[in-house]
TORPA-289488 format. One record per residue: y, z, x of N, C-alpha, C in turn; residue number from 1. Coordinates in steps of 0.001 Angstrom, whole numbers, plus 500000, padded with zeros to 6 digits. Example, Ala and Ser with C-alpha at 12.3 -4.5 7.8 and 13.67 -1.06 7.14 Angstrom:
{atom {494310, 507800, 513190}, {495500, 507800, 512300}, {496700, 507800, 513200}, 1}
{atom {497750, 507080, 512850}, {498940, 507140, 513670}, {500030, 507870, 512900}, 2}
% end
This chain:
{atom {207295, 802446, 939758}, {208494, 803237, 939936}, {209558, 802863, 938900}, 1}
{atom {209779, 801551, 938563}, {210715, 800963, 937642}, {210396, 801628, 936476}, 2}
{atom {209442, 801698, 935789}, {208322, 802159, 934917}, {208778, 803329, 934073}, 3}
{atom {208819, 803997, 935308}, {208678, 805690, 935089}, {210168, 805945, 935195}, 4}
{atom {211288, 805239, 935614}, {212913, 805327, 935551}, {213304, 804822, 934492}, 5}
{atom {212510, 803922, 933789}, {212935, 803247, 932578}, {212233, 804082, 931238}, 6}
{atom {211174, 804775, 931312}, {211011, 805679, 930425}, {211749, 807047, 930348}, 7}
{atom {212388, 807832, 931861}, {213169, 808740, 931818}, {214418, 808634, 931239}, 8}
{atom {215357, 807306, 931479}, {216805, 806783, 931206}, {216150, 807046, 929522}, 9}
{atom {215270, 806598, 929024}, {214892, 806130, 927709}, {215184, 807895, 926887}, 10}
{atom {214173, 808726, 927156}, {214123, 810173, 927111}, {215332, 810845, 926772}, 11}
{atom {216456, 810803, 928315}, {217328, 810753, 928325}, {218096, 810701, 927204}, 12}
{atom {218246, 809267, 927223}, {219175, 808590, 926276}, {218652, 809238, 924680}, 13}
{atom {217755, 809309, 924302}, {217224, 810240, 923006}, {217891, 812027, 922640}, 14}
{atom {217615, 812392, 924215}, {217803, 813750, 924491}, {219441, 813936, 923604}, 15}
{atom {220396, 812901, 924433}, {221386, 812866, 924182}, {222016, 812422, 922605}, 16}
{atom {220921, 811284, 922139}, {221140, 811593, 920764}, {220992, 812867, 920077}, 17}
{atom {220000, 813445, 920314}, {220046, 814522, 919305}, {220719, 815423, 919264}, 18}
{atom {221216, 815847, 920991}, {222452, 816883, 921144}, {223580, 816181, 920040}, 19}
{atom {224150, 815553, 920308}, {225311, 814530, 919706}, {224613, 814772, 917538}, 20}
{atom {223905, 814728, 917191}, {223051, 814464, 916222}, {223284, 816228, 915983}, 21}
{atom {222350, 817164, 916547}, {223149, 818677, 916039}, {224247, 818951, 916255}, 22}
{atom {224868, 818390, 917039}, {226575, 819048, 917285}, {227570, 818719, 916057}, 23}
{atom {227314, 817752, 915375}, {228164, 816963, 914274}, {227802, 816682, 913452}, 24}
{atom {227545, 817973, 912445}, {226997, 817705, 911012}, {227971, 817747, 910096}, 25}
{atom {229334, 817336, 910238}, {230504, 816985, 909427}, {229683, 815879, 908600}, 26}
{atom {230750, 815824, 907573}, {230549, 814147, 906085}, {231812, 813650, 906540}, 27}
{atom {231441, 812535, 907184}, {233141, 811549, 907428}, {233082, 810089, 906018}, 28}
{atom {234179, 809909, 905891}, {234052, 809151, 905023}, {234647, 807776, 905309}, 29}
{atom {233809, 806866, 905321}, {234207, 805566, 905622}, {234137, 804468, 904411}, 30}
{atom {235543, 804187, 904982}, {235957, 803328, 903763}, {235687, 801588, 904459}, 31}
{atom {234809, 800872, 903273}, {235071, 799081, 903487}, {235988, 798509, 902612}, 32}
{atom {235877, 797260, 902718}, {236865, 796856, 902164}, {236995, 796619, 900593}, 33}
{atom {235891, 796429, 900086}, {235391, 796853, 898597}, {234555, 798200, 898530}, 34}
{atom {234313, 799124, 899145}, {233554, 800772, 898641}, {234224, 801564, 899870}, 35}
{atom {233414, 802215, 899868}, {233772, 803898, 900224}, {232659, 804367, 900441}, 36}
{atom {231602, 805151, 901624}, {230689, 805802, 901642}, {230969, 806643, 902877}, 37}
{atom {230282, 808345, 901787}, {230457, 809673, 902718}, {228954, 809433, 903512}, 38}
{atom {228908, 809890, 904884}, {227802, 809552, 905758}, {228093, 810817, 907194}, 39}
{atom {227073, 811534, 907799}, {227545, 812163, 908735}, {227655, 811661, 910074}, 40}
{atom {228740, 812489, 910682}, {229513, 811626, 912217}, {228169, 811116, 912918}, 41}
{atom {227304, 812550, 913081}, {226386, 811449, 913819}, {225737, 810180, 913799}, 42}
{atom {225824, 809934, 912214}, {224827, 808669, 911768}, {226212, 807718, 912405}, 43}
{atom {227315, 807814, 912096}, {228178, 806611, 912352}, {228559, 806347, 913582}, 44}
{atom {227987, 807654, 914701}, {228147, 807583, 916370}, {227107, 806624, 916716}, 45}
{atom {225797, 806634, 915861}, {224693, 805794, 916491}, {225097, 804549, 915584}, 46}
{atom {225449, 804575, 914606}, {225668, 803480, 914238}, {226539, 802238, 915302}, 47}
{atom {227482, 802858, 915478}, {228397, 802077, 916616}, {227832, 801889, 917761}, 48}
{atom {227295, 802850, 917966}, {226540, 802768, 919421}, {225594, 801441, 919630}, 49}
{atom {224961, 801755, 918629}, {223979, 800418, 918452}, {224593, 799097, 918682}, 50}
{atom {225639, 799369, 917447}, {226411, 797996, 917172}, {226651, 797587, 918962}, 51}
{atom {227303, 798292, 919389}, {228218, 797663, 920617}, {227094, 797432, 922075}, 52}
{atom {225639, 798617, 921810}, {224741, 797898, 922871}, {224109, 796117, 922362}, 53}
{atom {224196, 796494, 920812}, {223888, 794602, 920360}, {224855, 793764, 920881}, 54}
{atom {225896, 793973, 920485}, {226690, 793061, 920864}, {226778, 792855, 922233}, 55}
{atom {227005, 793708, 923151}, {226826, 793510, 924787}, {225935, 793058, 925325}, 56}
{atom {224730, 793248, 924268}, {223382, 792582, 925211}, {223626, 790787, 924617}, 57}
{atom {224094, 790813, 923668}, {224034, 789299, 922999}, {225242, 788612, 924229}, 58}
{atom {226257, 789072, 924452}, {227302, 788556, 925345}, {226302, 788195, 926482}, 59}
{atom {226087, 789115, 927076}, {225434, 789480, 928544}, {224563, 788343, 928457}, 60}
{atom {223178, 788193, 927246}, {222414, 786849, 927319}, {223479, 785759, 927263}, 61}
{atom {223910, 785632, 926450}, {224802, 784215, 926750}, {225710, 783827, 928172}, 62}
{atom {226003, 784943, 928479}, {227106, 784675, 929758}, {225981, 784340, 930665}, 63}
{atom {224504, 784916, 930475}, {223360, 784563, 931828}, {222690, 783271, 932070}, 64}
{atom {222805, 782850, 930563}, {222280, 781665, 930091}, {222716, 780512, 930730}, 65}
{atom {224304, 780714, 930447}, {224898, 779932, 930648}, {224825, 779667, 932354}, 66}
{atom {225005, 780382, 933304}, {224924, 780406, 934416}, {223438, 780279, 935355}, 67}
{atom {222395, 780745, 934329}, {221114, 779886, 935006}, {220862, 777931, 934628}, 68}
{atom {221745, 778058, 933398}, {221790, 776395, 933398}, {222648, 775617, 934185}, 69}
{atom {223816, 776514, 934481}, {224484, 775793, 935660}, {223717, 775734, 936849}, 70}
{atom {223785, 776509, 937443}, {222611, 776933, 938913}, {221388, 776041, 938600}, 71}
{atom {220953, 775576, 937386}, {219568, 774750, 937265}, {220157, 773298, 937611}, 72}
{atom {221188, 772846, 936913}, {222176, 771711, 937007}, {222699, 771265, 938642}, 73}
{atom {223141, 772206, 939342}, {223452, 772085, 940870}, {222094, 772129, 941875}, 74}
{atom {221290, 772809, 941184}, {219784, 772627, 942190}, {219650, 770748, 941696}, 75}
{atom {219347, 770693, 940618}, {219008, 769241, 940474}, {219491, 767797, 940878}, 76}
{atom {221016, 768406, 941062}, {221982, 767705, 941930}, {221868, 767728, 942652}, 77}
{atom {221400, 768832, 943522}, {220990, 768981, 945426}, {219942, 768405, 945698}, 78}
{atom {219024, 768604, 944424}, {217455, 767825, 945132}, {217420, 766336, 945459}, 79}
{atom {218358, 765243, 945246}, {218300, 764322, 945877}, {218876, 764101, 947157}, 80}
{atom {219952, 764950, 947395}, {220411, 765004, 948138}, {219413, 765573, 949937}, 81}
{atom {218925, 766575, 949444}, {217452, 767106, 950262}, {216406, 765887, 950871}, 82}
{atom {216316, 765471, 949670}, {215552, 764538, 949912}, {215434, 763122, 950772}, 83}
{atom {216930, 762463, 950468}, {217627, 761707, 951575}, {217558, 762444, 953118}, 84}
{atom {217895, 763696, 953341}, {217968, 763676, 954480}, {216603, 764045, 954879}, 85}
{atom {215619, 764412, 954681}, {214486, 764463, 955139}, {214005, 763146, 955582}, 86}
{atom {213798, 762131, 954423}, {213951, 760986, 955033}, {214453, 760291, 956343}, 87}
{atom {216021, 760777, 956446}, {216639, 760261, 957301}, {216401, 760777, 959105}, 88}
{atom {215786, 762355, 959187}, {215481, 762791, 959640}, {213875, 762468, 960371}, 89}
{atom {212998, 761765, 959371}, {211647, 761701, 959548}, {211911, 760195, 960457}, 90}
{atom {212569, 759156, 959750}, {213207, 758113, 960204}, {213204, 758224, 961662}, 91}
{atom {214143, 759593, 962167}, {214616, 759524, 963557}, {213561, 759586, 964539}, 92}
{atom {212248, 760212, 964067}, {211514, 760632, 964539}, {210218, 759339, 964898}, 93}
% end
């Protein structure tokens, strides 16, 4: 099921490029900081687009990263703690 929602979103998401892709066959011209290049809107809509799903997915890994190493860090801290009381528990018994 995941499968077949993740190839439709995918479709989708194409579909929508190309609408976006015929709708805007203007020449915009973007200037850097040493050149100048004419390029059409659509190329510079996916261009950004891209840019900012890279960059969000690069955030997103790091912010996850960071928080399965914490959560790995507090399990490892708990596991002695577990462990004492089982002990202490088996003890009673």
């Amino acid at each position: 099921m995941f499968r077949v929602l993740k190839i439709v979103l995918i479709a989708l998401c194409l579909f929508i490029a190309f609408v976006l892709g015929s709708q805007n066959p203007q020449l915009v011209q973007i200037n850097y900081l040493i050149a100048s290049n004419t390029l059409p809107l659509a190329v510079v809509i996916s261009i950004c687009f891209i840019l900012g799903v890279a960059i969000g997915c690069f955030i997103s890994f790091t912010l996850f990263s960071q928080l399965k190493w914490q959560n790995y860090r507090l399990k490892k801290k708990l596991a002695p703690e577990k462990n004492n009381k089982k002990l202490v528990a088996n003890k009673d018994i």
